[in-house]
N, C-alpha and C positions, 0 to 999 in steps of 0.2 A: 582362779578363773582368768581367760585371757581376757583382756580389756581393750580390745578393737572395736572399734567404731565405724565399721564401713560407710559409704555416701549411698553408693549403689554395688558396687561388685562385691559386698561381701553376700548380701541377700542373693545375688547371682550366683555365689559359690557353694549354698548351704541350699538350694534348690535342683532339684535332679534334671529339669528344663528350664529355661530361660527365656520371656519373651517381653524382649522392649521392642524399642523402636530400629527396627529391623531393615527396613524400606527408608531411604533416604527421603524425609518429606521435607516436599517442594509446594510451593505457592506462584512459581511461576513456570509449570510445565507446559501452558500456551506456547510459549515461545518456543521451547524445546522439548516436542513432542516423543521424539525419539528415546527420553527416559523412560516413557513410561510405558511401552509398546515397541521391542524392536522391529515388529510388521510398517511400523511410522519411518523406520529410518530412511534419508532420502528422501523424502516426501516436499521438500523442499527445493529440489531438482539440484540448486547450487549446492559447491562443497559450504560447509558452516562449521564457524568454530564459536561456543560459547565457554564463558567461565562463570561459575554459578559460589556465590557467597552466602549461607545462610547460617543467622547466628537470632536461636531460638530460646528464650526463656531466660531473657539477660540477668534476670535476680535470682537465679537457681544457681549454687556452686554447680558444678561440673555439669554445664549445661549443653543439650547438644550444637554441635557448633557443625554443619555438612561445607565443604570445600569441592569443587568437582570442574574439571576437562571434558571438554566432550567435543569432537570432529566428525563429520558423516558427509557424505555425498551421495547422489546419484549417478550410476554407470551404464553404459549399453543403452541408450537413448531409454533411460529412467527405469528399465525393467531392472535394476538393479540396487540398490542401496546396501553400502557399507557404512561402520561407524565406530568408534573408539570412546569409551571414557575413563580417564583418569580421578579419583575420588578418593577422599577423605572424609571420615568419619566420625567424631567425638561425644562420647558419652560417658560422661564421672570420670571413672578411673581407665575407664575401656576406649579403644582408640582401633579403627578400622582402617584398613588402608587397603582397594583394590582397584581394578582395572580389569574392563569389559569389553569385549570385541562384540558386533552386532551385526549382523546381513539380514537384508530381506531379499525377496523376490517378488514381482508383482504380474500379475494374470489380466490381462485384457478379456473383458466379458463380454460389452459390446463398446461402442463409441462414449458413453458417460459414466461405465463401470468398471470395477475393478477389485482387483480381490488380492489383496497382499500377506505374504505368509514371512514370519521373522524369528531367526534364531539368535541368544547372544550365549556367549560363554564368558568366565568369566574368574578370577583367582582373587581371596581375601586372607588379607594378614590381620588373625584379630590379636589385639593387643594388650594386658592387664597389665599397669604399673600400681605397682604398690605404694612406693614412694608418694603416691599423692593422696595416699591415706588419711585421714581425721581418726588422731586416736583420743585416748584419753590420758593416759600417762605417757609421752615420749620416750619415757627412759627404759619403757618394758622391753625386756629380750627378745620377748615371742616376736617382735614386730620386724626382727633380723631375719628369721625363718625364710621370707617370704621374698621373694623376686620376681621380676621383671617375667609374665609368660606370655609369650607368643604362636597363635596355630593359626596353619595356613589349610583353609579350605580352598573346595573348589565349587563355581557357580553357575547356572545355567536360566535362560529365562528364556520363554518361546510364546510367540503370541500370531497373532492375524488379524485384519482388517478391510472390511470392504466399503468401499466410498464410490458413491453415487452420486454427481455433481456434486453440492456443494455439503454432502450430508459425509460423515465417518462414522461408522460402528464397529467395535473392534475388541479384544481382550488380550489381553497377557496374563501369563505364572511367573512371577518371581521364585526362587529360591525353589527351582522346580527339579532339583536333585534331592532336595531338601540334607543336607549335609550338617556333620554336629562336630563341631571342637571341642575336644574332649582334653584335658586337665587331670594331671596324675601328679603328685603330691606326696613325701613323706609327712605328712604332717595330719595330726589330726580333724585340724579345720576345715580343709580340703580334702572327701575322701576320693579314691580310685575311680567314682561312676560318677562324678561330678562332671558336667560337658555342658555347653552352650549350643541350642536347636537353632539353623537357622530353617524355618517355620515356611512351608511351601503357601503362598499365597494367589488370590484372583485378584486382577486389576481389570474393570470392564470401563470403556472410551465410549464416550455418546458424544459428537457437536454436531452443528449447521449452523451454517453461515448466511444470513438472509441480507440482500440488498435492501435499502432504503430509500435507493434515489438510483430512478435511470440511468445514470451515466457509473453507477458504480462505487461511486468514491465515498459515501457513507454505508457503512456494514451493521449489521449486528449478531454478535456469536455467540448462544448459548449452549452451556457444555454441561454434561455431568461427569463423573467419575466418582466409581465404585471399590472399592477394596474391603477384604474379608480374608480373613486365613481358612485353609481348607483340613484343617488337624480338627472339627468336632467343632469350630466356635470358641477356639478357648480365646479369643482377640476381638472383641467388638468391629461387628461392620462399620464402615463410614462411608458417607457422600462426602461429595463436593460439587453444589451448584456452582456455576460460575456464568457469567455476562461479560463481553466482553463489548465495547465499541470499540467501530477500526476508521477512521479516515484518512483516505488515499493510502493506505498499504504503509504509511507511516505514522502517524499517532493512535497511541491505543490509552485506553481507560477503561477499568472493570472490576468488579465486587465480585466474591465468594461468600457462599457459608458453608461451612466445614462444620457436620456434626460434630459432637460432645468435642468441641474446640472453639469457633468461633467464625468470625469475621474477618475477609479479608480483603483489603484495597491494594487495588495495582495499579500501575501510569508505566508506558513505556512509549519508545518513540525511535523513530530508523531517519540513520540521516546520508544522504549524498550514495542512497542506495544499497551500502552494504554495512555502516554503524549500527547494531542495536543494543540502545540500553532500557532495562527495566527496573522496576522496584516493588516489590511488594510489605506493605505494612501489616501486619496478623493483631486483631481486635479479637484478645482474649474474654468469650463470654459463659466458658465453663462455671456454673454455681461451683462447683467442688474445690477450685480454686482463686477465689473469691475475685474474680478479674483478673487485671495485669496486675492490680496491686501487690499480689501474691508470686508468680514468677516472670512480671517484670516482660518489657516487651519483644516482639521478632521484628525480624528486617532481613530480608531477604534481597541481593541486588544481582543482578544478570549484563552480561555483556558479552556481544556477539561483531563478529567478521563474517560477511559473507562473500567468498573470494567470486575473481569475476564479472560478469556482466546479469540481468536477468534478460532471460531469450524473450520470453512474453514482450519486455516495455520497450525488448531491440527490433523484435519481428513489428511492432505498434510503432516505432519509429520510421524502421524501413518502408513499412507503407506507405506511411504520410510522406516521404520521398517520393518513394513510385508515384502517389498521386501528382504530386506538385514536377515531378521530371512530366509527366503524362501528359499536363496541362500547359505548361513549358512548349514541350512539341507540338500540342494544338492548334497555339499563338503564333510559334513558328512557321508551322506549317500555313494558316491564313496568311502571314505578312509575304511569307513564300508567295504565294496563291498571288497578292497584291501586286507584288515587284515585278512575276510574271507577266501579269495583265498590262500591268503598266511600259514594261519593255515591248509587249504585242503594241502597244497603242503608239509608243515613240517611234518601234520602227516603220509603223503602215505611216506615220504622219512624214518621218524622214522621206519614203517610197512618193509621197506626195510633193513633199518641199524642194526635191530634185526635181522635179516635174515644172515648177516654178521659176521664175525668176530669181535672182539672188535679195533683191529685195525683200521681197513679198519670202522668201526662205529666212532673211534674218527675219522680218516680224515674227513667223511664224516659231522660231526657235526660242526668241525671248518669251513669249508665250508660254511655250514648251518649258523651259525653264523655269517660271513663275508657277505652272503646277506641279513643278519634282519640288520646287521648294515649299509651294506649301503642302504638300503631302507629306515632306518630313518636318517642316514646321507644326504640324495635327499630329504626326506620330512622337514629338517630341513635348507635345502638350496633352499628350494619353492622359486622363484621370487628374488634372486641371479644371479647376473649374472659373467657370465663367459666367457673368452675372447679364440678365438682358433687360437693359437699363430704363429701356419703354415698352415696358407691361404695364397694362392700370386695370385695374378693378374699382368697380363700386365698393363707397364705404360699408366695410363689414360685408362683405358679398364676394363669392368666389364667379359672377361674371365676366367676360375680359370685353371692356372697352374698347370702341370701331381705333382709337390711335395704337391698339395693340399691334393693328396686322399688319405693318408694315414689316417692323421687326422679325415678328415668325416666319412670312412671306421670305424673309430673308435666311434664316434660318433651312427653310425648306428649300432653299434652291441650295442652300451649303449641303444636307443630306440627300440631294438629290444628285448631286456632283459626285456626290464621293459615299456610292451604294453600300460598302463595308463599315462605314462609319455607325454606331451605336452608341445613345446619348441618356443619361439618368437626370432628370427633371427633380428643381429640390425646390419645394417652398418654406420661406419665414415668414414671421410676421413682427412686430413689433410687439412693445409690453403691454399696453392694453387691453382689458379682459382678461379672464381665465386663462392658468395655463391647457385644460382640456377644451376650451372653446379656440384659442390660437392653435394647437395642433390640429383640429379638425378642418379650422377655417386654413389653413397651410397647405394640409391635403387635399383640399377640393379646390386652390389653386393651382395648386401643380398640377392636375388632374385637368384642370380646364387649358392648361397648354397641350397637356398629352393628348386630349381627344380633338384638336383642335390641328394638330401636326396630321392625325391618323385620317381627319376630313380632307386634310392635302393629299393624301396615297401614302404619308408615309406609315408600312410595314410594321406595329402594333411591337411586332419580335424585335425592332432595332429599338424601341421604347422601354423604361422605364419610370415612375414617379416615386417621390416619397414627400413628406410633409414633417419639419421638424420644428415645426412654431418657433418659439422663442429661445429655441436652445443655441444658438449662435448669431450673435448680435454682432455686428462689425462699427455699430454706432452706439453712443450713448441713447439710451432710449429716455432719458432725464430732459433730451429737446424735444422739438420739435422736425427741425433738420435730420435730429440722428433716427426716431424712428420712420421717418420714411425712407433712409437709407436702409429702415432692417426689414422695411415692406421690401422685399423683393423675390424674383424668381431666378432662379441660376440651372446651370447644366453641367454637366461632367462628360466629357469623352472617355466612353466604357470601353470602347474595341477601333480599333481601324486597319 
């Protein structure tokens, strides 16, 4: 009797079908959606290139080990995606080696829909080495018989997806030629009709993507994915739940559970825009295989390029330019508006000081001068602030005391001179009391300068207050000196 011991491909060879693990399984097809649906490829907008390492069942001899390439873009302003994968296969003695080309094309439904249709094709070299057989006697003949067989099929997978903001629903067929390597043998162990099915299967795509926080930047994505063979059931279905968090479009964390297999955790993260790297750990909780004790753990790692720029965070850049050029010219155009006026005013005053004496023209000019200067003296003190050193209030009282009005008195004849001027009113207070009793008692100080400016005529629209209590002290507040230096009222030139 012959006394071979196969791992796996001898039950493969004495069986008239054959069905392992067919479908390269992945735990981190988030990231690179396009394996699993060539309708996904492009989806992505940028070209991407990932490299995908998964090494499954580490305490199994001839354990599957998957290696894979993968490249895809979007073309023709997105109605277009292409996509390539280069892959490696290993199982026992059996060893896969092919490469898949993938197009989709995508349909515009209305302005949030869309409907995408995907073809891949695709050539595999399957591989049987003998050589890495487990026998039992070494020295047996029979075990010469046997060499090295390789059959090259061919593959095809086709699938579609329609996505509706932030929702994807979609299917694929793997192995949708359904094509068989067949193995012909003088030998008796292997007969003539001996061949390897690769098994036409459904993969069906469920996610959405839900915001968490108004501005965007925290997500959360739950997905299913379904797979079954379509030959009668002879391959148990299986899900895949999965949860993903996403914050800002760069760090992700997320759990799986994968029927009659397990549990699984992922952590990925994108750096400097187009870096991504992930990982996935698989938390074997099959009873049949008593834990990981039994075949030992997966680790699964992903690493991705994505060439380019992203149009989204550049068109979101470019705005916030446009705005701030926009704003830019507004300011300009006022100071314009300013320079104008004030050149209407030097020249009617010049029309005048000819009119005069030479005298009475130099005073007049010095004059003239003392307000070009300080008009560029105030546009060169823009957003300065300055402190108005006799303000009083009653203790603990947002009143202003009769020796206030001098000061503001004086104030208002400064915003009455110079009508473009706009001024922000800030009160402190020292440490005394509460921090929410000093911010309120801050703001109803500033508040009693502001209504107090608007009882002079001044324009409510050149005003603002705020109140920041004791958040900016310019004194130690451990004296007595220093907290009534932090008792104070101050202004800011906002515009002129």
């Amino acid at each position: 009797m012959k006394k071979l011991i196969f791992t796996l491909a001898a039950l493969l060879s004495l069986m008239s079908e054959g069905y392992s693990q067919q479908i390269q399984l992945s735990s981190t097809y988030n990231y690179n959606k396009f394996i699993i649906n060539p309708a996904l490829t492009g989806i992505y907008k940028r070209p991407q290139l990932f490299l995908v390492h998964r090494n499954q069942w580490t305490a199994m001899p001839g354990n599957p080990v998957t290696n894979a390439l993968t490249i895809e873009s979007a073309l023709k302003r997105d109605k277009i995606g292409l996509g390539a994968m280069l892959y490696s296969d290993a199982l026992g003695i059996t060893n896969t080696i092919g490469a898949k080309f993938a197009y989709s094309y995508k349909l515009k439904l209305n302005t949030e829909s869309f409907l995408s249709f995907g073809l891949g094709m695709g050539v595999n070299r399957l591989g049987i080495n003998f050589n890495d057989v487990v026998v039992k006697d070494p020295m047996d003949l029979s075990i010469y018989n046997f060499n090295a067989i390789n059959k090259v099929t061919f593959d095809a997978v086709g699938g579609a997806n329609f996505s509706w903001r932030k929702l994807n629903v979609g299917f694929a067929i793997p192995n949708l030629i359904n094509t068989k390597a067949k193995f012909h043998k003088n030998d008796s162990l292997i007969s003539s009709s001996s061949y390897y099915s690769y098994a036409r299967n459904l993969a069906a795509n469920l996610s959405y993507e839900f915001a968490l926080t108004k501005d965007g930047k925290n997500s959360l994505s739950p997905s299913l994915l379904f797979k079954r063979d379509l030959l009668g059931g002879k391959r148990p279905m299986q899900f895949d739940v999965n949860v993903m968090y996403d914050y800002m479009k760069k760090y992700w964390i997320g759990a799986a559970y994968r029927t009659d297999y397990g549990v699984i955790a992922q952590a990925g993260l994108k750096l400097f825009d187009q870096f991504t790297a992930g990982y996935a750990y698989d938390f074997h909780t099959n009873s049949a295989w008593n834990g990981s004790s039994l075949v030992g753990q997966t680790h699964e790692i992903i690493l991705g390029y994505e060439f380019g720029k992203d149009k989204a965070l550049m068109e979101k850049k470019i705005a916030k330019l446009d705005t701030a050029v926009q704003e830019n010219a507004k300011k300009t155009e006022e100071l314009d508006s300013t320079v104008k006026d004030t050149k209407k005013k030097m020249e009617k005053m010049n029309n005048e000081l000819r009119k005069r004496d030479d005298e009475n023209f130099q005073n007049l000019k010095k004059d003239l001068d003392k307000t070009n200067a300080d008009v560029e003296e105030l546009k060169k003190k823009m957003g300065s602030t300055f402190t108005l050193t006799q303000i009083y209030f009653k203790t603990d009282r947002s009143e202003l005391l009769p020796g206030s009005i001098a000061e503001l008195d004086e104030l208002v004849e400064v915003m009455n001179k110079y009508p473009n001027m706009n001024i922000k009113i800030m009160g402190h207070t020292d440490s005394r009391n509460s921090e929410t009793y000093n911010q309120k008692l801050s703001e109803k100080r500033a508040k009693a300068v502001y209504d107090y400016l608007i009882s002079k005529g001044i324009s409510k629209d050149r005003l603002e207050y705020e109140g920041y209590g004791v958040k900016y002290p310019i004194a130690d507040n451990g004296t007595e000196t220093g907290m009534q230096l932090n008792r104070r009222v101050q202004f800011k030139i906002t515009k002129f």
